[in-house]
N, C-alpha and C positions, 0 to 999 in steps of 0.2 A: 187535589184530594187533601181532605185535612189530616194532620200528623196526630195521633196518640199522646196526650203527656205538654200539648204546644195549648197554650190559650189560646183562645181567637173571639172576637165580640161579633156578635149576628146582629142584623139588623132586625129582624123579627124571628117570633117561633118556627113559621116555615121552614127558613133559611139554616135554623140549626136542627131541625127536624132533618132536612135532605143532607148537611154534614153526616149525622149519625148515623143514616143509611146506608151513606159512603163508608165508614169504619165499620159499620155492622156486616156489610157485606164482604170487604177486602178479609175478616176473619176466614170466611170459606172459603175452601180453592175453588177453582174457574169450573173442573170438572163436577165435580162436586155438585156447582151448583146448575150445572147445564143436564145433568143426570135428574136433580131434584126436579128441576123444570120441565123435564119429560113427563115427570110423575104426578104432574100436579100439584106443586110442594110448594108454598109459599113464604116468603119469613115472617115473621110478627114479635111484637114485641119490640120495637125501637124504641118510641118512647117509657119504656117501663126502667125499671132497676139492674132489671136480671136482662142475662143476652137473649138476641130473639133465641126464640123457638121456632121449629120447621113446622107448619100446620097443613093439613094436607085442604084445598077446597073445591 
């Protein structure tokens, strides 16, 4: 999993698209997100600025 604060060079967008997913998610606790997932609750927002957001679909 990638570290906070460490550079790291990606070979393509994907590659650092799925890094940031990994740091976007490791934000939420485990509950948390296994609660949202009952709910229907998805994250969004990875590639933007701002941290995801919960979007319900």
């Amino acid at each position: 999993m990638p570290i906070a604060g460490t550079t790291y060079r990606y070979k393509d967008k994907e590659e650092l698209l799925a890094a940031a997913l990994e740091l976007s998610v490791a934000q939420y606790d485990t509950a948390e997100l296994l609660t949202d997932a009952a709910r229907g609750v998805t994250l969004r927002g990875i590639a933007s600025d701002s941290p995801p957001s919960r979007d319900r679909i």
